[in-house]
N, C-alpha and C positions, 0 to 999 in steps of 0.2 A: 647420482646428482647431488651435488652439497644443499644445503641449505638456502634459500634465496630470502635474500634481502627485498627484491623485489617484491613478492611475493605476500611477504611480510608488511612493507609498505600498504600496496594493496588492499591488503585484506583487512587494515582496519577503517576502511571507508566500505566496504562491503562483503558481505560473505561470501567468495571464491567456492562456487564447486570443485570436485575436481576435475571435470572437463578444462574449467578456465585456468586451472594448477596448471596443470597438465600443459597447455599454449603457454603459457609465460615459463616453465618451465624448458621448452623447446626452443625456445630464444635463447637462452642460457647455457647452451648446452657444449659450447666451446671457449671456456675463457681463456686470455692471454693473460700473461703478468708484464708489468710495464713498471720501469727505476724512474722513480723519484726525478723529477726534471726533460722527463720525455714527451715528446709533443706529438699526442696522437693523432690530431691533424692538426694543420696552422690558415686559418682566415685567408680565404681565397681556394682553398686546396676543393678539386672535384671528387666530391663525394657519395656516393649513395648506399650508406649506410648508418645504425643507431649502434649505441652503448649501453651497457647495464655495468652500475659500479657492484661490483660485489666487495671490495673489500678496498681501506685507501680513500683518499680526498684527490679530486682534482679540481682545477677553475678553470671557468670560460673568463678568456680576456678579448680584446682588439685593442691596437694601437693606436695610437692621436697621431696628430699633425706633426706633433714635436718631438717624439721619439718615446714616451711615456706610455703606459699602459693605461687601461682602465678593465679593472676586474669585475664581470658583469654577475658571475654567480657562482657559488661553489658546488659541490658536488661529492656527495660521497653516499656508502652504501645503499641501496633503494633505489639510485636514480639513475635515471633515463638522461639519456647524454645526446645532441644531438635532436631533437626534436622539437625547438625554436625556430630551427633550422629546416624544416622539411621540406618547406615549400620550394626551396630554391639546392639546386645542383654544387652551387661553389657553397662554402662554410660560411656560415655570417660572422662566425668567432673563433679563434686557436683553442686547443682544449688539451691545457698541459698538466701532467701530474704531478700533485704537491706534496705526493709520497711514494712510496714504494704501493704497488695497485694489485688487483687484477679484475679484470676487464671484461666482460661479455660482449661480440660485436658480430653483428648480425645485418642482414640486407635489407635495405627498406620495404622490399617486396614483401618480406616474412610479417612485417606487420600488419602490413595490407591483408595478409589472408587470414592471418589472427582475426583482425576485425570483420573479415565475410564470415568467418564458424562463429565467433562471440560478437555479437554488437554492441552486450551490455561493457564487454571489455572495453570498446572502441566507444561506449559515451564515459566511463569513466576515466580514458587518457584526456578525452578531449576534455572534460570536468578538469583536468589536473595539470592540465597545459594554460589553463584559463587562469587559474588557480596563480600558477609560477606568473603568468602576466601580469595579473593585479599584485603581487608582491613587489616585482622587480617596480610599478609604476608606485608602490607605497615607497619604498626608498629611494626613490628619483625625487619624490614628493620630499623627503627625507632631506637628500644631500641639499634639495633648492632653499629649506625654509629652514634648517636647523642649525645650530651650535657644531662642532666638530663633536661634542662628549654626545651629544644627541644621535647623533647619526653612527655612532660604535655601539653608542646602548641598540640603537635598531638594526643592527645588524646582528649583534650577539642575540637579539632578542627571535631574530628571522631563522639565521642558527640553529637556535634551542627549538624553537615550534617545530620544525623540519624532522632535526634527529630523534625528538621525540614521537615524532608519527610510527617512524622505521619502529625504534626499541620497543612504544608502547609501555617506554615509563617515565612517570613527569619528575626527571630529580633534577636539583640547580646546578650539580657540577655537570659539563655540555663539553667533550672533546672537543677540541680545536684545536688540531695540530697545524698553526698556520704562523707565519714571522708577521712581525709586527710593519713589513713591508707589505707583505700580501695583505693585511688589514686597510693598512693606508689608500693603494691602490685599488680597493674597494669603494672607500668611501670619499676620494681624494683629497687626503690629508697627505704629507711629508711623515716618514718614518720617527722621525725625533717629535713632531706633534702628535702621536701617536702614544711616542712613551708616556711622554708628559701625561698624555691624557689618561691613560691608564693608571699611574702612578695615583692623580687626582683621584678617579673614581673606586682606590683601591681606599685611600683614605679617608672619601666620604663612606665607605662602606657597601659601595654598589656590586662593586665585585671583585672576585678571587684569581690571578688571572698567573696560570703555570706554563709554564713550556708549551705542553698541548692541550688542558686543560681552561675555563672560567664557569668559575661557579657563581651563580647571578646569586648574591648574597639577599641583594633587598629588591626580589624581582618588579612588587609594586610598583618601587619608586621608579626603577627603569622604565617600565611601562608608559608611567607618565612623564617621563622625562619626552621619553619615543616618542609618545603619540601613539603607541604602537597597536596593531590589531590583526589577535594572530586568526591567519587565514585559512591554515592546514589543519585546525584540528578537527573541524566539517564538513562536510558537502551536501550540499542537496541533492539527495540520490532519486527524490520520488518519479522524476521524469524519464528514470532510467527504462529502457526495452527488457523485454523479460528473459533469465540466463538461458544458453542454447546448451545441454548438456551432449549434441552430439559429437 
């Protein structure tokens, strides 16, 4: 078994025995590989099953009225794919890959029985599903009340907190292998107010911004440009149920 990101994720909000290794480990235990622009499901499609990125970025999108996207969240190593989504049969969103991947995908049911052996597993998804909600509703907050440069710094900034969970190290240069399309359609700007804005923020000094790379130069000041308040780098675990080693 490789290495999980998952795993890793995880286990810096709480110490994993290895009974609980062991169940998220078993989810993992078939990855696919998936090219760059492949739509693992598309919005609508009946589904009953979840994802683990091991390796690769994907984003969740859906469509507008008018033929446009709206890109609702990204997605790369650590994360749980599909699980916005659980309540309901059909996909709430398409979930295409914005790189070359590979994939862990597994049946809903396997979750279910993860969470009857571990509980404490099943209150820290649900801790971290609540988690993804109050973000997505901070950058909704975001796109309604801010500047365009406002709403890139909180996204770069939403980014960085995230990747930094997975790696467990706080540096300012942040992967981002994404087009300044995919940016847009994040935060619904146009691609050419995008560059612009980037260009701006490279020459106030906010950030560094390479192909797949931004390094948040003067993270402060993004912060308070943002508003921003990162969500992921704690949890309140004290209410958690006690681990099931069996």
């Amino acid at each position: 078994m490789f290495d999980s990101c998952f795993v890793a994720r995880l286990s810096r909000y709480i110490d994993l025995n290895a009974s609980e290794k062991a169940a998220i480990a078993d989810l993992e235990r078939d990855p696919q590989s998936y090219a760059a622009g492949t739509a693992l499901w598309r919005e609508g499609d009946d589904i009953c099953e979840l994802s683990i990125v091991h390796q690769g970025w994907a984003l969740s999108e859906t469509l507008l009225h008018d033929g446009t996207r709206q890109i609702l969240r990204f997605h790369f190593p650590g994360d749980l794919m599909g699980a916005s989504g659980i309540a309901f049969r059909d996909a709430a969103a398409s979930i295409i890959a914005a790189t070359d991947m590979m994939v862990c995908r597994f049946p809903r049911r396997a979750l279910g029985e993860t969470f009857a052996r571990h509980p404490r597993l099943a209150a820290l998804f649900f801790s971290l599903s609540q988690l993804e909600s109050v973000d997505l509703s901070d950058r909704l907050r975001a796109l309604g009340r801010n500047d365009g440069k406002a709403r890139l710094a909180h996204l770069f900034l939403s980014i960085a907190a995230r990747m930094r969970v997975v790696t467990g190290e706080h540096k300012a240069e942040v992967r981002m292998p994404l087009t300044q399309t995919d940016l847009g359609d994040a935060v619904g700007l146009t691609q050419v107010h995008v560059n612009r804005l980037i260009r701006q923020m490279t020459e106030e000094g906010l950030i560094i911004r390479t192909r797949s790379t931004v390094t948040l130069v003067d993270e402060d000041r993004l912060i308070e440009l943002a508003r921003f308040v990162d969500r992921f780098s704690t949890i309140d675990s004290s209410w958690f149920p006690p681990s099931n080693t069996v």
